[in-house]
DRENDO-955375 format. One record per residue (C-alpha): residue in three letters; x, y, z. Coordinates in steps of 0.02 Angstrom, whole numbers, plus 50000, padded with zeros to 5 digits. Example, Ala and Ser with C-alpha at 12.3 -4.5 7.8 and 13.67 -1.06 7.14 Angstrom:
BEGIN
ALA506154977550390 SER506844994750357 
END
This chain:
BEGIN
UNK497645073248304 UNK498765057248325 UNK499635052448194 UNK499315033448213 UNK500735027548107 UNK502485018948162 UNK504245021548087 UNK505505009247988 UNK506055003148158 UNK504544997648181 UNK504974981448097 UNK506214973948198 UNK505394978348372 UNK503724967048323 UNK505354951948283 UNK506134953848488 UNK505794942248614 UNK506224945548787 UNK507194933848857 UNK506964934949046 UNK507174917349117 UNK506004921349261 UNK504564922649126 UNK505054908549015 UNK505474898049155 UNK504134903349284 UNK502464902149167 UNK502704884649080 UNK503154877749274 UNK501334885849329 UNK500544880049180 UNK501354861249220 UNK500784861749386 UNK499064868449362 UNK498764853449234 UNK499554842449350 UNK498494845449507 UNK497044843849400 UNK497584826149342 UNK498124821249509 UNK496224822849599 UNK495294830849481 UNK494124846649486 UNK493594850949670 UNK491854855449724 UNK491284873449677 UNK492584872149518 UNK491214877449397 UNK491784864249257 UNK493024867149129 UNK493074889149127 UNK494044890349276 UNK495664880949195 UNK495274889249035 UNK495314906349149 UNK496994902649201 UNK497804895049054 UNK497204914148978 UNK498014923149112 UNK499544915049088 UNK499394917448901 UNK499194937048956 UNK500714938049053 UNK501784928348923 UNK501114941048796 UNK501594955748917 UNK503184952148973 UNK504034943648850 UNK503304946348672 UNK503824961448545 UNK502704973948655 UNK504004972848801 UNK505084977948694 UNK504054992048622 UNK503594997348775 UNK505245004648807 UNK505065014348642 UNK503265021148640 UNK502215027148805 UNK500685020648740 UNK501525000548731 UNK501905002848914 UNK500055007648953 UNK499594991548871 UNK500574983148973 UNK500354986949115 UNK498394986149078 UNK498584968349033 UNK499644963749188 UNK498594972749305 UNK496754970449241 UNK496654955849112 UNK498124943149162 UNK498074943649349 UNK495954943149382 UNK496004930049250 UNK497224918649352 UNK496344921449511 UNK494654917449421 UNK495484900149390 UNK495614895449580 UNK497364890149567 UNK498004887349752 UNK497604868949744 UNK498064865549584 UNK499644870449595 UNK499884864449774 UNK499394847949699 UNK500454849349568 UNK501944848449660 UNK502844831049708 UNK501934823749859 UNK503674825149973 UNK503834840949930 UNK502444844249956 UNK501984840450142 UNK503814843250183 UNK504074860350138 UNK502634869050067 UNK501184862750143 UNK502014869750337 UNK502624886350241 UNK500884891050204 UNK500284885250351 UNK501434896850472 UNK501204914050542 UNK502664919150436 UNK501374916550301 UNK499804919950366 UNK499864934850465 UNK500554945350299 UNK499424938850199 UNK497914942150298 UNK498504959950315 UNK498944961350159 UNK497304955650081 UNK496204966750202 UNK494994977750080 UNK495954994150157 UNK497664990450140 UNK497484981549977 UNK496714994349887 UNK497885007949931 UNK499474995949898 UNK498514995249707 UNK498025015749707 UNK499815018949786 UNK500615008449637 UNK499735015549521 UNK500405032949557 UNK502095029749623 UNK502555021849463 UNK501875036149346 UNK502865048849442 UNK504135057049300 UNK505615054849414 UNK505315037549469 UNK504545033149276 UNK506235037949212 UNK507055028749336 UNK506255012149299 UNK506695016049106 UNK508325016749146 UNK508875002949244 UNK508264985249194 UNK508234979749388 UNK506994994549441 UNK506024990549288 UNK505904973949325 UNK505284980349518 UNK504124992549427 UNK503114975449336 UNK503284962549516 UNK502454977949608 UNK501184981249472 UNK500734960949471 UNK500874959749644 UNK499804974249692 UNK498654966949570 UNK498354950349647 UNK498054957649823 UNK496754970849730 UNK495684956949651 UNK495904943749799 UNK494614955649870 UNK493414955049709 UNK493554937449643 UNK493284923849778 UNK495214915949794 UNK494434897249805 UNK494624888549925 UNK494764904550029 UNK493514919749981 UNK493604936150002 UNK493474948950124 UNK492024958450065 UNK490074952250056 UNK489674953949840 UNK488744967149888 UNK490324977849977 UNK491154972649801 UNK490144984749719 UNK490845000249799 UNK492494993949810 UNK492664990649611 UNK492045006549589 UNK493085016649697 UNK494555009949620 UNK493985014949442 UNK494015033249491 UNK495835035849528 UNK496315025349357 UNK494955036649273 UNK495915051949350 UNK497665047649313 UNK497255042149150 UNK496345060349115 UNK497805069649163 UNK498895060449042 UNK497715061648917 UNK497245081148947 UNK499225085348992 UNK499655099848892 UNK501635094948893 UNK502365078148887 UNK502815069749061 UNK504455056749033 UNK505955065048911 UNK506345046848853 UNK505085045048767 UNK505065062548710 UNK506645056648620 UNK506005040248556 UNK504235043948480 UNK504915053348362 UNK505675040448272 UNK504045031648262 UNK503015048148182 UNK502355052648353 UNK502855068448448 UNK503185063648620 UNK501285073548672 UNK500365064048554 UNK501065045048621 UNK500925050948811 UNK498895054748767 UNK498635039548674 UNK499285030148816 UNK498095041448924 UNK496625033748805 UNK497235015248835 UNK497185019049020 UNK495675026649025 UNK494445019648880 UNK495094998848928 UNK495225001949096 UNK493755009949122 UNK492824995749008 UNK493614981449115 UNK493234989849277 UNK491464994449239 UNK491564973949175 UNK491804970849357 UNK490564981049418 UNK489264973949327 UNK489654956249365 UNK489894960849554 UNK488174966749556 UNK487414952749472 UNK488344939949601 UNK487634950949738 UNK485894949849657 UNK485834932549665 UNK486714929449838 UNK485254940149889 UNK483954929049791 UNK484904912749862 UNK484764920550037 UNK482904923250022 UNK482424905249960 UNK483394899750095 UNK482404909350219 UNK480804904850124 UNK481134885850137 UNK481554887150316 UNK479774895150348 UNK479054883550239 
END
């Protein structure tokens, strides 16, 4: 049974605050801009009212949380803080920023000159374009996620990223990043969309739940602990290193599953009704 209890150092972890300037820095700017390039033209069409911004604000509010509060810190004590972090980079912070349609906003955001001198003919050139189209593709962005996902649970390269704060820092750009490119393909990136129909969403949520569901069942179910550094850290917390590697098994699994099967549901319901739209259309046009 886990023993669901933390130790006297407990107490100063939940008081340290990362202080990564890249974080504390990088969100506020996005946050600036977003709320910017909303005041500067106002909602586009297709906006939705008020949720998307509210969408994004959240995401950013996620990452913060993730990377910066007392559980980034924890996370290099306890196996089970890492799971929820990287759960909360990877499936609540980055679908939540894409669900608030941000490319214009932020593009807008930015100081006219800037803005058509530099960015606006960055994103517009192959340099850009061409990576980003392969990237994005269904294929290659799912197994950049899947390949993530089990790279950076390997006990050698695991231990690696605990012990050097540049590799660790690598481990969380690669987890975000791979992120992004997974959900370009689930939530429509307005004003671009997707490269799947809502109906070839369906399969591709779900076939990207399995291998979490996997991964997350061998932690669980592992009958010795994976990563040694934590095996020497839970202890001081009342765990044994076993019981914090299965617990973060259960975050993995239980959350991730829940969010994922989230997904699934809602990409079945937009499917439903692109199907309905589809078929009044057709009915008018015989009518």
């Amino acid at each position: 049974m886990i023993a669901l209890h933390l130790g006297p150092h407990a107490s100063s972890l939940w008081l340290t605050w990362s202080l990564d300037p890249t974080v504390w820095i990088g969100i506020p700017l996005a946050w600036a801009l977003y709320r910017r390039g909303l005041r500067t033209r106002g909602p586009e069409p297709g906006y939705h009212g008020r949720w998307r911004p509210r969408a994004f604000y959240a995401g950013l509010g996620v990452m913060f949380v993730a990377l910066v509060s007392p559980l980034d810190a924890l996370s290099d004590e306890l196996f089970f803080a890492h799971m929820a972090q990287h759960l909360l980079l990877m499936l609540v912070g980055a679908p939540l920023i894409l669900l608030g349609a941000p490319m214009i906003p932020l593009m807008r955001g930015v100081p006219r000159r800037l803005r058509r001198a530099t960015l606006i003919p960055i994103a517009r050139s192959k340099a850009v374009r061409i990576p980003l189209h392969l990237l994005t593709r269904p294929l290659v962005s799912w197994l950049i996620f899947i390949g993530m996902l089990f790279v950076w649970h390997l006990p050698e390269v695991f231990e690696a990223g605990l012990g050097n704060e540049a590799l660790h820092l690598l481990e969380h750009a690669s987890f975000a990043g791979a992120a992004y490119l997974l959900w370009w393909n689930v939530i429509d990136p307005y004003p671009l969309k997707a490269n799947l129909s809502y109906l070839a969403r369906v399969p591709y949520v779900f076939i990207t739940m399995i291998p979490n569901f996997v991964l997350a069942a061998f932690l669980t179910f592992a009958q010795s602990a994976w990563y040694p550094t934590y095996a020497e850290r839970a202890v001081r917390y009342g765990f044994t290193a076993l019981e914090d590697q299965q617990l973060g098994g259960v975050i993995m699994w239980i959350p991730g599953s829940f969010i994922f099967g989230a997904a699934l549901i809602l990409c079945l319901f937009a499917a439903a009704r692109a199907e309905q739209a589809a078929q009044l259309a057709l009915e008018a046009e015989r009518g």
